[in-house]
C-alpha positions in Angstrom: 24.2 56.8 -36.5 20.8 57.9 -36.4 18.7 60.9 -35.2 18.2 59.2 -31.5 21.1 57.4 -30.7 23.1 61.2 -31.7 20.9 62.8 -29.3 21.1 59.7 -26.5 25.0 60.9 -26.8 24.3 64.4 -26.8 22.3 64.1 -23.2 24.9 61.5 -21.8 27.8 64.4 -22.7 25.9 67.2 -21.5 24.7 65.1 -17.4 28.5 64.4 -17.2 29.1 68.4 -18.2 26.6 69.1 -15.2 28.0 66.4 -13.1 31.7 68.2 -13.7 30.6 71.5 -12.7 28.1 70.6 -9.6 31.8 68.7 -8.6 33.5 72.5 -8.8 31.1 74.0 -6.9 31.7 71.9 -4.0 35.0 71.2 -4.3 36.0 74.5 -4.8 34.9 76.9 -1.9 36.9 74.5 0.4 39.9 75.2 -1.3 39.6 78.7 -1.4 38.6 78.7 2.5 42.1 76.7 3.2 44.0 79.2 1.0 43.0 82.0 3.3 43.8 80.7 6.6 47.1 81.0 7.4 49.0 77.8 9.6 49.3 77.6 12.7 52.8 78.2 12.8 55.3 79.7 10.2 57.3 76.8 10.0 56.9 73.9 7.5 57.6 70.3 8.6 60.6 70.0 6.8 62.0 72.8 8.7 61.1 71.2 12.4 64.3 70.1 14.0 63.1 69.5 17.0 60.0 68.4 19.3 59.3 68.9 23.3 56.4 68.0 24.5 55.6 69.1 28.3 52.8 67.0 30.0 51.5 67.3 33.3 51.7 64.8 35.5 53.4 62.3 32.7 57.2 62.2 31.2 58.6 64.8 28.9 59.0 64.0 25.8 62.0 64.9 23.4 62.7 64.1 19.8 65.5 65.6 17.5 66.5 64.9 13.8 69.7 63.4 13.4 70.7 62.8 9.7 66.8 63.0 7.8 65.8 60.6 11.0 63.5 61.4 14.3 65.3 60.3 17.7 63.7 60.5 20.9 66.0 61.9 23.4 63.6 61.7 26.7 62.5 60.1 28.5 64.5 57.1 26.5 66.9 57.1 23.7 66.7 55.9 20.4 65.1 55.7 16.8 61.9 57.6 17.2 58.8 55.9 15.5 58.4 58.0 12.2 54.2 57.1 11.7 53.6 59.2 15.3 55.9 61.5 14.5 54.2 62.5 11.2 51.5 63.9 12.5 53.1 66.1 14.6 55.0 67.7 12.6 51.7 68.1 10.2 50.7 70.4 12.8 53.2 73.2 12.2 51.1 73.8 9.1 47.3 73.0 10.0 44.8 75.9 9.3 42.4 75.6 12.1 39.4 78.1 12.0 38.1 79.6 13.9 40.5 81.8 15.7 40.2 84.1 18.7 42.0 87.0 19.9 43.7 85.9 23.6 42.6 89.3 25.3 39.0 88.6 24.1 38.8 85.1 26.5 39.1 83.6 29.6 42.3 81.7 29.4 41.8 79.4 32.7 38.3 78.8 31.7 39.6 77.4 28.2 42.4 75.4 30.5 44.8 77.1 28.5 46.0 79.1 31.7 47.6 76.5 32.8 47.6 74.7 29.6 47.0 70.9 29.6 50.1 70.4 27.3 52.6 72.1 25.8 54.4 71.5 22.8 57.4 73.4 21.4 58.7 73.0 17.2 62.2 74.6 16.9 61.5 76.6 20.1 57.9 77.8 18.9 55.3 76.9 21.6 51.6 75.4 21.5 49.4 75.3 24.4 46.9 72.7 24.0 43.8 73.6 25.9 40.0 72.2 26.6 37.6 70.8 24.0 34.9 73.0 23.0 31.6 71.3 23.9 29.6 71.9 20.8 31.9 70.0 18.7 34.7 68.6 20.0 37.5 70.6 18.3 40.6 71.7 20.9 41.6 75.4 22.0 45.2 75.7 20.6 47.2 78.9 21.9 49.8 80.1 19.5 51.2 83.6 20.8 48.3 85.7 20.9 45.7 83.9 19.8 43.6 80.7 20.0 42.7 78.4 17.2 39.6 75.7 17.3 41.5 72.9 15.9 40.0 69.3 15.2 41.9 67.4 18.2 43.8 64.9 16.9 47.2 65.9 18.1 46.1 65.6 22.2 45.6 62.4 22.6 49.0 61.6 20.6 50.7 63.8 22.6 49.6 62.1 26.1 50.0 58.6 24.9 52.4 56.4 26.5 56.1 57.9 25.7 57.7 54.3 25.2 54.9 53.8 22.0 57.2 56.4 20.5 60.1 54.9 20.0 60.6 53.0 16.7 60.2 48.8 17.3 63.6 47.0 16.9 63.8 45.1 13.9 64.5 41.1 14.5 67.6 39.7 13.2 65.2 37.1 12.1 63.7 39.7 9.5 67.0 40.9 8.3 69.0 37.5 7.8 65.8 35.0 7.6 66.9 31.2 7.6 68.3 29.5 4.6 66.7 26.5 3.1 69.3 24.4 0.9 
């Protein structure tokens, strides 16, 4: 190997150094960021039981784990459908920022006071509020403060309740046809 081709390898080695530690600079702040907001709730998902969700003007909704499995117990019965009820139960543990103390706002004007929904995990409650206008995230009230969270849990929560039950499988499926 000569003179140039060691030092071609000696700049390719060192770029992909650089790349590596422009990669930790970015990367790395975010994490630290997540690390020091605390969830929403002191509850993991494992440890959610059950789900209520009270919406205005639209059915209640109820789910409970029976056996490692989501049911939904209101308005209808039966298996509850486990990719909408993932998310939910994600939201025990988001880490919204910013947060606000509940004395420092206007509750009504936030349409937290009444809220626009209210959903309880294991008897812990969420008011789900307005957007903010600058960016779209939701007011979430959890005990004595409000969170900005990015609002993908709303419109879940105020979709049509029969969408949450689980599809029946077809006996088709299970036994299919035999061909001899």
């Amino acid at each position: 190997m000569n003179t140039l081709s060691r030092r071609r390898w000696l700049n390719v080695g060192l770029l992909g150094l650089v790349v590596g530690l422009v990669a930790l600079v970015v990367i790395e702040p975010e994490r630290e960021r997540s690390a020091t907001i605390p969830p929403l709730l002191e509850l993991t998902a494992e440890r959610i039981e059950r789900i209520v969700v009270e919406r205005p003007g639209q059915e209640r909704l109820a789910f409970e784990r029976r056996e490692g499995q989501w049911w939904m117990t209101a308005p209808e019965q039966g298996p509850a459908n486990p990719v909408l009820i993932r998310p939910i139960l994600q939201l025990a543990e988001a880490r919204c920022a910013p947060s606000y103390a509940v004395a420092d706002l206007d509750l009504s004007r936030l349409r937290l006071d009444p809220p626009r929904l209210r959903l309880w995990l294991n008897g812990q409650e969420i008011h789900f509020g307005d957007t903010a206008p600058t960016d779209s995230q939701r007011c979430l009230r959890v005990g004595g403060t409000v969170h900005l969270c990015p609002d993908r849990w709303y419109p879940l929560l105020t979709s049509a309740a029969a969408g949450f039950l689980a599809a029946p499988i077809e006996p088709s499926v299970l036994n299919p046809p035999r061909r001899d």
